[in-house]
N, CA, C and O atoms as CSV, one atom per row, in Angstrom:
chain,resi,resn,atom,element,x,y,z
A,1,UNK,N,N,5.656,34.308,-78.055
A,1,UNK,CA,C,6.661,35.190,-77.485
A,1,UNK,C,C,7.230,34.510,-76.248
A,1,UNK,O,O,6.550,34.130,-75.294
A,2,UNK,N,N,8.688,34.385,-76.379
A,2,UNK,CA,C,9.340,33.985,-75.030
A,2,UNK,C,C,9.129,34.428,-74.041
A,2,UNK,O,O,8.247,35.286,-74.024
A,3,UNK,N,N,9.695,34.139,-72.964
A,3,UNK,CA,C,9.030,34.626,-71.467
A,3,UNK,C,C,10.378,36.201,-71.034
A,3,UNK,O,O,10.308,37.205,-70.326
A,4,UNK,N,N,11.240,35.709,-71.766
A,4,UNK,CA,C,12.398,36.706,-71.924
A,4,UNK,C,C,11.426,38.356,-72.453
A,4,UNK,O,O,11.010,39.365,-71.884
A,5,UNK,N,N,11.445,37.752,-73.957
A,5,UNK,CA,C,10.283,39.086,-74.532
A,5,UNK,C,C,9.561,39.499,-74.049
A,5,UNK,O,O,9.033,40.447,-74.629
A,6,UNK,N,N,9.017,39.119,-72.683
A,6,UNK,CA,C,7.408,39.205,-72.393
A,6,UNK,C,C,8.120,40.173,-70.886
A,6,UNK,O,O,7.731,41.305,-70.597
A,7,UNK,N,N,8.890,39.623,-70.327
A,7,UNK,CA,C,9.340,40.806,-69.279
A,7,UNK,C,C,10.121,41.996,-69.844
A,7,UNK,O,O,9.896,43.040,-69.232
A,8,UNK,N,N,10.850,42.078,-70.705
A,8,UNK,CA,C,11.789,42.874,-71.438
A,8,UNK,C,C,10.419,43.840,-71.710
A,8,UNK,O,O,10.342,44.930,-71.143
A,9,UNK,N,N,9.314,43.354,-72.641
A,9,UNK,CA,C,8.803,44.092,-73.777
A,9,UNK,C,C,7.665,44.816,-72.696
A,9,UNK,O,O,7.020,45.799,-73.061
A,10,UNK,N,N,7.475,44.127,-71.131
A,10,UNK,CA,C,6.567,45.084,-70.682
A,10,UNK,C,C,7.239,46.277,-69.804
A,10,UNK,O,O,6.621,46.791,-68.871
A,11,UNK,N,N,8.330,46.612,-70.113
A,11,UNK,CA,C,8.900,47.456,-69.387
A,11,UNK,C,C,9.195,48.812,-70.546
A,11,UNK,O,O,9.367,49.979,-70.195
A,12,UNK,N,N,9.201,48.260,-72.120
A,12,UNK,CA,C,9.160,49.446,-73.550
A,12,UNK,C,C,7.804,50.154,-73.095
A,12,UNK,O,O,6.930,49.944,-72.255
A,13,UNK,N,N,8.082,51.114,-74.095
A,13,UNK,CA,C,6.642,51.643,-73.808
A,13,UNK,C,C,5.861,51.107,-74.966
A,13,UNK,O,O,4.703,51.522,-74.935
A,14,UNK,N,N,6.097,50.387,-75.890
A,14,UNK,CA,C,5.215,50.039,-76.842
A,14,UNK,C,C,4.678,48.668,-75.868
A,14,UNK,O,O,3.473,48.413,-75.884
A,15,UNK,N,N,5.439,47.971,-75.188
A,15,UNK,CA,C,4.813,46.846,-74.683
A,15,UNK,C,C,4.024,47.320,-73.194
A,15,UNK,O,O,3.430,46.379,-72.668
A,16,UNK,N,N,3.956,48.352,-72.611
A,16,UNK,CA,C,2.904,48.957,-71.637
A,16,UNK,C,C,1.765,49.609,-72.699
A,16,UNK,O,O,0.566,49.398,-72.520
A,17,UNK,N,N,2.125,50.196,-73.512
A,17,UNK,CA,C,0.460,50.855,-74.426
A,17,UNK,C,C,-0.035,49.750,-74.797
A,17,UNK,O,O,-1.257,49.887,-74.739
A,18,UNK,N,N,0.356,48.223,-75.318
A,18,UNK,CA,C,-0.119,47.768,-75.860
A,18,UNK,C,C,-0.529,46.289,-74.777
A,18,UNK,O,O,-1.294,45.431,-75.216
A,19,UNK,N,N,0.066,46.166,-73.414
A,19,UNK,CA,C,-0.464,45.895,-72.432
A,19,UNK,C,C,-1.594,46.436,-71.842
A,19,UNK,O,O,-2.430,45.573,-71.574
A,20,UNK,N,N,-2.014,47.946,-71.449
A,20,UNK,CA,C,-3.070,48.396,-71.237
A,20,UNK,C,C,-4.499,48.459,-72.225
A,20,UNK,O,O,-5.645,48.190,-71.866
A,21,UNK,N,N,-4.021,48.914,-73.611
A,21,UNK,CA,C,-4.087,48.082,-74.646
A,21,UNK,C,C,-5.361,47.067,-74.645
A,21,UNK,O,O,-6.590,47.112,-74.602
A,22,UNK,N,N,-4.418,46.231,-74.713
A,22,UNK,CA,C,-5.244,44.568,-74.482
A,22,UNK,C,C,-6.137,44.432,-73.432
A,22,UNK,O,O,-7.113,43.688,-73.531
A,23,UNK,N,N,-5.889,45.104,-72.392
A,23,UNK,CA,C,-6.459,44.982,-71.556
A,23,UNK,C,C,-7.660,45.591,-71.298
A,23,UNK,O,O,-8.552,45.157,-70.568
A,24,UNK,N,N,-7.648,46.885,-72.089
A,24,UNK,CA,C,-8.925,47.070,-72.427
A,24,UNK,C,C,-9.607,46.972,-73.467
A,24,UNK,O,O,-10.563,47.736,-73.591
A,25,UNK,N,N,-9.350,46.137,-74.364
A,25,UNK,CA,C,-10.018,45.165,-74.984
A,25,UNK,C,C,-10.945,44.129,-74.203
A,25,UNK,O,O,-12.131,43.805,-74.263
A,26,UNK,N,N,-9.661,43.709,-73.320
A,26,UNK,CA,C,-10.448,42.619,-72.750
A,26,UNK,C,C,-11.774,42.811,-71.872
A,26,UNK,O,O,-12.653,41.985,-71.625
A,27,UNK,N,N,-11.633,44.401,-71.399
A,27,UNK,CA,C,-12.757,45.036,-69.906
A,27,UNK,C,C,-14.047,45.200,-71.181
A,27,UNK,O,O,-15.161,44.698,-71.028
A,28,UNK,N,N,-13.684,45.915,-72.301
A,28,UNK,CA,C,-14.977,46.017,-73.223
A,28,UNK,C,C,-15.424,44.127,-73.477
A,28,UNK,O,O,-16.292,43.334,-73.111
A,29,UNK,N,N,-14.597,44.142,-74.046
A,29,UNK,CA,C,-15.513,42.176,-74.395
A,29,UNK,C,C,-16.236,41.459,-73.229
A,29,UNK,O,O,-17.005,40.513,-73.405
A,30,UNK,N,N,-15.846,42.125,-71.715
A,30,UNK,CA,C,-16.464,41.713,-70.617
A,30,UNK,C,C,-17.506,42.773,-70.052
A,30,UNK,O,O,-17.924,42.760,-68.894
A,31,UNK,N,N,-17.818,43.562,-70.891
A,31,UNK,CA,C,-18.866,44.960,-71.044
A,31,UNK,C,C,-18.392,45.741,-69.638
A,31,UNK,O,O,-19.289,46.125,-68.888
A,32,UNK,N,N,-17.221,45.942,-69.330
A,32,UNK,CA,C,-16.845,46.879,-68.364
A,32,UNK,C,C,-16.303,47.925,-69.237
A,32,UNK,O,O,-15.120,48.039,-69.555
A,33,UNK,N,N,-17.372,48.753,-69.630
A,33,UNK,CA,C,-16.698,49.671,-71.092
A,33,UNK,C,C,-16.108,50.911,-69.751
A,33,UNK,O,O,-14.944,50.954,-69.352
A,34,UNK,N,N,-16.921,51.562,-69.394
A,34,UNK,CA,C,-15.781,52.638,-68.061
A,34,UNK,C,C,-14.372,51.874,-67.905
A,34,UNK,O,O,-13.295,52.390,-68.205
A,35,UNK,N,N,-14.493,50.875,-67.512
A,35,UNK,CA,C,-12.599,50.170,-67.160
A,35,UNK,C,C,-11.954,50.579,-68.533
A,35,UNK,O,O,-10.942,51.257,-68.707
A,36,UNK,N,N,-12.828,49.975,-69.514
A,36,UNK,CA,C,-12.064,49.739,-70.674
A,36,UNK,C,C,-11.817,51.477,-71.166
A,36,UNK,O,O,-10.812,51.654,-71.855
A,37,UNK,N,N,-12.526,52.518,-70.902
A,37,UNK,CA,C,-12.258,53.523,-71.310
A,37,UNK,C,C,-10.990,54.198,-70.465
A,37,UNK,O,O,-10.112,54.927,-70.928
A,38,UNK,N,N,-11.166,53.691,-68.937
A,38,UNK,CA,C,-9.785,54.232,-68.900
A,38,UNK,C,C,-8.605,53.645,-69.305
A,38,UNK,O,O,-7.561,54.290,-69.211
A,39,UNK,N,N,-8.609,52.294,-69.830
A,39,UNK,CA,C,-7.619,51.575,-70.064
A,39,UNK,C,C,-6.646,52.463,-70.865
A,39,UNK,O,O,-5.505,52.903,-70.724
A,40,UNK,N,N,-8.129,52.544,-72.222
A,40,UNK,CA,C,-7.587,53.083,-73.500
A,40,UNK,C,C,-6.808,54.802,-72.800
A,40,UNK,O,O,-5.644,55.189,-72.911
A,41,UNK,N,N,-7.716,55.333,-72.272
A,41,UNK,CA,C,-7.402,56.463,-71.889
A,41,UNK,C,C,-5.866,56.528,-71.395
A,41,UNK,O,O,-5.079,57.424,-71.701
A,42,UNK,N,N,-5.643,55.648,-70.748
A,42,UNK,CA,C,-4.036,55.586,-70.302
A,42,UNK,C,C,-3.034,55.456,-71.010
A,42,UNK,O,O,-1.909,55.928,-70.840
A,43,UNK,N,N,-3.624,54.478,-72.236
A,43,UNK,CA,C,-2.309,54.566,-73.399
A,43,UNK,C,C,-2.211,55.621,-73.823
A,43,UNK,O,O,-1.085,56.117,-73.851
A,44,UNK,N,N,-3.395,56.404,-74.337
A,44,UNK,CA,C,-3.894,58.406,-75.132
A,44,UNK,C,C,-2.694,58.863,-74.234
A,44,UNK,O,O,-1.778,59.315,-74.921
A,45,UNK,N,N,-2.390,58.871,-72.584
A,45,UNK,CA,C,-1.655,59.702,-71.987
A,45,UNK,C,C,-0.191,59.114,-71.801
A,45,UNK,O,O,0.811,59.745,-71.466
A,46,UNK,N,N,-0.264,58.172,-72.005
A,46,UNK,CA,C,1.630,57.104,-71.768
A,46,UNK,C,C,2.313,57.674,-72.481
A,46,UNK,O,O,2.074,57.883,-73.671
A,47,UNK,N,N,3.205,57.994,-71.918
A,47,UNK,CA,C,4.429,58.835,-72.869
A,47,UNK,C,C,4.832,58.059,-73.480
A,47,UNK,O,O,4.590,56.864,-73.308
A,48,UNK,N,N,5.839,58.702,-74.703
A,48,UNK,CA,C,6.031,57.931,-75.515
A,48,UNK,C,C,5.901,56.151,-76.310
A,48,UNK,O,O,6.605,55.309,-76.866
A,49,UNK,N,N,4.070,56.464,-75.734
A,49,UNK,CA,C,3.332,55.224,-76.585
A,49,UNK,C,C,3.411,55.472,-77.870
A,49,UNK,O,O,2.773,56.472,-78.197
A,50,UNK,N,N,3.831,55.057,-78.521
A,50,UNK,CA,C,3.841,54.717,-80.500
A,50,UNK,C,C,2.490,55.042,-80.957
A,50,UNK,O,O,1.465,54.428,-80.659
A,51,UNK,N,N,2.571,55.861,-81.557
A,51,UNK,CA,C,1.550,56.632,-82.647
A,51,UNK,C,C,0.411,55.239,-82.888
A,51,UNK,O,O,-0.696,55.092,-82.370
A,52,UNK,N,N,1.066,54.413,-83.763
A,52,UNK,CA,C,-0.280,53.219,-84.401
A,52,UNK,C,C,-1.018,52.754,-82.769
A,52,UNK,O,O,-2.245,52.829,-82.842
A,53,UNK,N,N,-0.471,52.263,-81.230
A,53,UNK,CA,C,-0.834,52.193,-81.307
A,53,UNK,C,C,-2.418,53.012,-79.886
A,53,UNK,O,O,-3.421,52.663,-79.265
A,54,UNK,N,N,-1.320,54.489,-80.216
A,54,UNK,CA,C,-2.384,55.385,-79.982
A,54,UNK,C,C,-3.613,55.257,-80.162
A,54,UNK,O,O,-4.597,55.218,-79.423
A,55,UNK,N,N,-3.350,55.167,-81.752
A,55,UNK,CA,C,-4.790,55.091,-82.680
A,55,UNK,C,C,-5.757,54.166,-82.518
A,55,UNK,O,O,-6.969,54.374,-82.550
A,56,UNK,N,N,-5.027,52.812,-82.288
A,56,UNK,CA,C,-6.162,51.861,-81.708
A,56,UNK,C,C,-7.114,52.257,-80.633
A,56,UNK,O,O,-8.344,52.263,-80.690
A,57,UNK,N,N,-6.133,52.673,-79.385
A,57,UNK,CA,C,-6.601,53.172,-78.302
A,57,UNK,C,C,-7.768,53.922,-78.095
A,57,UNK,O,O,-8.595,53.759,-77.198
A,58,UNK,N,N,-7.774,55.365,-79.652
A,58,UNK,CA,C,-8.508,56.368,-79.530
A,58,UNK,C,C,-9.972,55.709,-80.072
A,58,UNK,O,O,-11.133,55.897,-79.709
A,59,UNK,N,N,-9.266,54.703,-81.287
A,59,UNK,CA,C,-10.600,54.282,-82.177
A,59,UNK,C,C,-11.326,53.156,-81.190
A,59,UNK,O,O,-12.525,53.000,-81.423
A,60,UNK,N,N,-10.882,52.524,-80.351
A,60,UNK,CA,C,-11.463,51.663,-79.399
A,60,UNK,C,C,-12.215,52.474,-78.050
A,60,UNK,O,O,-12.949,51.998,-77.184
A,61,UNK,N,N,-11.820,53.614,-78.203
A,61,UNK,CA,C,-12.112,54.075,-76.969
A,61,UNK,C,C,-13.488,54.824,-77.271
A,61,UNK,O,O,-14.453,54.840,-76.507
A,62,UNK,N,N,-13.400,55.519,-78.678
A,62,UNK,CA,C,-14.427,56.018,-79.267
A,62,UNK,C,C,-15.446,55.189,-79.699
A,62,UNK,O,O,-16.571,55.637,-79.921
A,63,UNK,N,N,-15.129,53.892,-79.857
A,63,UNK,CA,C,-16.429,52.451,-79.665
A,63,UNK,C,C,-17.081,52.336,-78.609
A,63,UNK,O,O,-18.288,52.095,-78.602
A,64,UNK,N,N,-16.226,52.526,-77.353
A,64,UNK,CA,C,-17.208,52.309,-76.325
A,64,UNK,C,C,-17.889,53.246,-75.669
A,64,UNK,O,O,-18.806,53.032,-74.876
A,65,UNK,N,N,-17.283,54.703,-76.114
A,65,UNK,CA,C,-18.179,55.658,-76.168
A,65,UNK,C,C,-19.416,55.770,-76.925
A,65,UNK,O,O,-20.480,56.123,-76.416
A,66,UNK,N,N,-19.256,55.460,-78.168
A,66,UNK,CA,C,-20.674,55.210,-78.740
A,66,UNK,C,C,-21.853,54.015,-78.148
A,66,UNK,O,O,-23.071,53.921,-78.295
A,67,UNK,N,N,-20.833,53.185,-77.419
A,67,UNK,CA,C,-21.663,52.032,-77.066
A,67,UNK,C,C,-22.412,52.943,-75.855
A,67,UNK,O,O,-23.562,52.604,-75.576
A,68,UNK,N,N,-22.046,53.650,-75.400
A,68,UNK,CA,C,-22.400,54.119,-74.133
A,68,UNK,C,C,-23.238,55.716,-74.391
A,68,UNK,O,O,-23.430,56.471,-73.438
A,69,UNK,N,N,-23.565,55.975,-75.446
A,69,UNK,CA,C,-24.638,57.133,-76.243
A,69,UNK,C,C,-23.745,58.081,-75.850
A,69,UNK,O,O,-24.331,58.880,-75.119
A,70,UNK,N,N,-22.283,58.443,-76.036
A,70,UNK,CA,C,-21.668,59.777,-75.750
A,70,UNK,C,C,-21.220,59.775,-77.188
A,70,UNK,O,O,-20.098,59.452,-77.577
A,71,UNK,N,N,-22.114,60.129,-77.843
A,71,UNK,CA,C,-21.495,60.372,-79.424
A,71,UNK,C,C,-20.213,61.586,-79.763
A,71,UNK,O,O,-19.424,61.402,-80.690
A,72,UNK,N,N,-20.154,62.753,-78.923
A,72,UNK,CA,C,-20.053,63.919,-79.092
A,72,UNK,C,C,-18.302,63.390,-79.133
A,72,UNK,O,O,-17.527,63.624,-80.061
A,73,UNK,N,N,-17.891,62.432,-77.519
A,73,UNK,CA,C,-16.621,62.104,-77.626
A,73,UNK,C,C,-16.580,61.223,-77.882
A,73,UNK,O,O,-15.628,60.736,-77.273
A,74,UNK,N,N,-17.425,59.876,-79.006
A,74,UNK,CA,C,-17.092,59.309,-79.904
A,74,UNK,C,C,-16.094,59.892,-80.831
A,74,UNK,O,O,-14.902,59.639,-81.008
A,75,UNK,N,N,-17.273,61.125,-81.617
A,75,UNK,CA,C,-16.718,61.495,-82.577
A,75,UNK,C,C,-15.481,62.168,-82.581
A,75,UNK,O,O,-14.674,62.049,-83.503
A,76,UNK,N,N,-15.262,63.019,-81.377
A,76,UNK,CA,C,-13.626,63.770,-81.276
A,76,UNK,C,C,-12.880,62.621,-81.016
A,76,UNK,O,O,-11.861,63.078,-80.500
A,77,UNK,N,N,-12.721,60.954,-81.074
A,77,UNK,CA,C,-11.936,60.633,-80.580
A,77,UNK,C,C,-11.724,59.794,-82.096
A,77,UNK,O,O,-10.674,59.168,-82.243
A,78,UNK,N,N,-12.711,59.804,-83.166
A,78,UNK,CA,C,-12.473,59.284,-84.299
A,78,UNK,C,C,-12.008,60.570,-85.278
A,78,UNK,O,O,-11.291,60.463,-86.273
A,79,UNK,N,N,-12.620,61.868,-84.725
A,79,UNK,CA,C,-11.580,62.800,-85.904
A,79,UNK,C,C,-10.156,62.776,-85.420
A,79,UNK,O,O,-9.258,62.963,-86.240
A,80,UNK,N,N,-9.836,62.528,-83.967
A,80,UNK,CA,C,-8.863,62.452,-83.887
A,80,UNK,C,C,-7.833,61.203,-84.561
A,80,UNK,O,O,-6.745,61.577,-84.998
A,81,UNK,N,N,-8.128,59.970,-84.625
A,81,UNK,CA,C,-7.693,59.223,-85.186
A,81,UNK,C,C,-7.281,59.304,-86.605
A,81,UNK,O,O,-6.186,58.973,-87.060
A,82,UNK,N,N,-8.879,60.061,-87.617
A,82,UNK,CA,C,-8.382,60.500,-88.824
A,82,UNK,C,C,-7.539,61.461,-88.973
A,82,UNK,O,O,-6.982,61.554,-90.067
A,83,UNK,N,N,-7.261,62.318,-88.029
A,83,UNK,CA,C,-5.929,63.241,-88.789
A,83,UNK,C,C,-4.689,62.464,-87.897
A,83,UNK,O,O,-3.775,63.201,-87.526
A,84,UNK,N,N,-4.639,61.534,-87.665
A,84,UNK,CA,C,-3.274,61.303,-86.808
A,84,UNK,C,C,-2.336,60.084,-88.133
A,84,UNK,O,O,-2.534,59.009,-88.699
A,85,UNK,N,N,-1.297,61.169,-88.055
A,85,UNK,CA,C,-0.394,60.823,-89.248
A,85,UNK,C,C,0.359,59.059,-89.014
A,85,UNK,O,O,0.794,58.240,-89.823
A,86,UNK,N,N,0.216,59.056,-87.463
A,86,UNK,CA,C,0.789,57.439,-87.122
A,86,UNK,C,C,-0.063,56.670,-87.193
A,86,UNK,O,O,0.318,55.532,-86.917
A,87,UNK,N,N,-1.290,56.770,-87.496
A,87,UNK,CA,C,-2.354,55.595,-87.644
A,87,UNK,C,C,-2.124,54.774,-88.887
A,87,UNK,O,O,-1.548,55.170,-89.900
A,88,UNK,N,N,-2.723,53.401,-88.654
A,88,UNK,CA,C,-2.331,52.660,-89.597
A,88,UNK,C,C,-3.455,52.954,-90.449
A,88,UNK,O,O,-4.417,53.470,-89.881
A,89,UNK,N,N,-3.561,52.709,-91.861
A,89,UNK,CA,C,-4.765,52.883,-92.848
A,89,UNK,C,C,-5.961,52.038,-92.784
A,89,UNK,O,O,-7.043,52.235,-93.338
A,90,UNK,N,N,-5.461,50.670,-91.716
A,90,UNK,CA,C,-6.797,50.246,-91.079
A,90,UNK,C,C,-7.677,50.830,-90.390
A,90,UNK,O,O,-8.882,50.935,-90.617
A,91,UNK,N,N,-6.960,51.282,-89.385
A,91,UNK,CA,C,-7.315,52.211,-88.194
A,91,UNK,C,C,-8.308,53.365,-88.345
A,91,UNK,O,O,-9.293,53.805,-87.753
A,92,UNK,N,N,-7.401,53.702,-89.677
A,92,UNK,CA,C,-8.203,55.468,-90.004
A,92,UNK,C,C,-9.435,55.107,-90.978
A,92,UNK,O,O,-10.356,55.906,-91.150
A,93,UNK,N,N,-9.376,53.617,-91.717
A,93,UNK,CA,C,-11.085,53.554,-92.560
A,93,UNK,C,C,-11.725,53.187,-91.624
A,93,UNK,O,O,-12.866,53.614,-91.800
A,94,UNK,N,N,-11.622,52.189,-89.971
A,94,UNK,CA,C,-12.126,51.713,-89.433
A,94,UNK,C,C,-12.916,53.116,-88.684
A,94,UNK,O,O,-14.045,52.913,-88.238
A,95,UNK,N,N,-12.378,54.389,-88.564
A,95,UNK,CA,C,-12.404,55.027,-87.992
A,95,UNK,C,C,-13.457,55.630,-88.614
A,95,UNK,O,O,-14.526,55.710,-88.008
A,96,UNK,N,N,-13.321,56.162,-89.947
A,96,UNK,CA,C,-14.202,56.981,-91.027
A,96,UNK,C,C,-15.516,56.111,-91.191
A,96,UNK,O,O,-16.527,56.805,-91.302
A,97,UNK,N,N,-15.744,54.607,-91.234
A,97,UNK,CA,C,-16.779,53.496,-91.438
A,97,UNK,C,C,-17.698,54.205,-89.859
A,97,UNK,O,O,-18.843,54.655,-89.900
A,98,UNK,N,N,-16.955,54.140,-88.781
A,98,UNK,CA,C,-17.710,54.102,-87.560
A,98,UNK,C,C,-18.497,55.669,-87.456
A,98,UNK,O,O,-19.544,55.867,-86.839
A,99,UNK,N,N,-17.690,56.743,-88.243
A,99,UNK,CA,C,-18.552,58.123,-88.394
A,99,UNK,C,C,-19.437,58.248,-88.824
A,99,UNK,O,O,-20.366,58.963,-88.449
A,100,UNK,N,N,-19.304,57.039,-90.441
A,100,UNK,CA,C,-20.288,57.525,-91.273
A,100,UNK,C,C,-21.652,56.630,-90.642
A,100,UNK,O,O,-22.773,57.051,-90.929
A,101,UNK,N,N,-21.529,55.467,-89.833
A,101,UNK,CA,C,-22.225,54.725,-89.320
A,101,UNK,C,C,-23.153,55.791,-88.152
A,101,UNK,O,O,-24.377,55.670,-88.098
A,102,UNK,N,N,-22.519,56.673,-87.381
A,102,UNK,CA,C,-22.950,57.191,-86.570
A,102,UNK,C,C,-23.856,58.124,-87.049
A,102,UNK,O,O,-24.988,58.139,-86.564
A,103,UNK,N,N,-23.384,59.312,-88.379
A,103,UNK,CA,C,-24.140,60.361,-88.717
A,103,UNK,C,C,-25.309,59.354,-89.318
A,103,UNK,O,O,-26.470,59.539,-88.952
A,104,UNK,N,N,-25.116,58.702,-89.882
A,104,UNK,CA,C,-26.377,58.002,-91.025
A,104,UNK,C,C,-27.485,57.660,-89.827
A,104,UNK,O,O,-28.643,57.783,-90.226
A,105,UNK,N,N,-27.357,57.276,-88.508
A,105,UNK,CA,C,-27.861,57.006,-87.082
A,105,UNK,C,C,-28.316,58.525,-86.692
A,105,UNK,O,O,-29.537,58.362,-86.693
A,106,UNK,N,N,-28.207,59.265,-86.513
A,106,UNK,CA,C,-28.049,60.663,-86.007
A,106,UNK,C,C,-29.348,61.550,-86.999
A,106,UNK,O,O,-30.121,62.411,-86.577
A,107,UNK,N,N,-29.252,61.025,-88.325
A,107,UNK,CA,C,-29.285,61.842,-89.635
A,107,UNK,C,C,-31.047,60.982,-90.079
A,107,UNK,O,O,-31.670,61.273,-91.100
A,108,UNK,N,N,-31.413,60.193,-89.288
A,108,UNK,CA,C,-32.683,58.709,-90.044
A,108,UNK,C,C,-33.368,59.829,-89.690
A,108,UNK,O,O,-32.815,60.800,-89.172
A,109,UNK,N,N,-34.915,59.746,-90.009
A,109,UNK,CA,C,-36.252,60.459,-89.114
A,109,UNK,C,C,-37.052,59.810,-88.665
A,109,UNK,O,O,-37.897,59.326,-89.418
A,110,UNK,N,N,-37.091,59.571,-87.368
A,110,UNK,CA,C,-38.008,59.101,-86.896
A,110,UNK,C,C,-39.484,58.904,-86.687
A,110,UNK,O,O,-39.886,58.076,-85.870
């Protein structure tokens, strides 16, 4: 991406959701999952951030909630993903894989 695109596209709102975005990608891969949750959290609230990539946001955000034993808003943040009509069909199996991963965890006997 040109350097043109790159100032233009962080001023859209698809290129700020998907700036904050990345960026909390990057705070989880550096295990600052709190940063990274508000990251995501900020795109969930950016106005008119684009539906798909809401969904990343919610399904990433609901990873590091599980990473962090808050299953409860794991899971509201992956049903939310499955009923959200702008998610991509990656998004929403990636989403349904990480539930069924959780109940089957939840569900063992110890």
């Amino acid at each position: 991406m040109g350097l043109i695109s790159r100032v233009f596209g962080s001023f859209s709102s698809r290129g700020k959701a998907m700036a904050l975005y990345k960026r909390g990608m990057q705070k989880a891969t550096d295990r600052d999952l709190d940063g990274a949750i508000e990251d995501y959290t900020a795109v969930v609230d950016l106005k008119r951030a684009p539906p798909d990539v809401i969904a990343m946001a919610l399904l990433n955000r609901a990873l590091a909630y599980s990473r962090l034993h808050a299953d409860e808003k794991a899971t509201a943040d992956l049903d939310l993903v499955i009923s959200m009509p702008g998610a991509t069909r990656q998004v929403v199996d990636a989403a349904h894989e990480k539930l069924h991963r959780m109940r089957r965890r939840t569900t063992k006997p110890v």
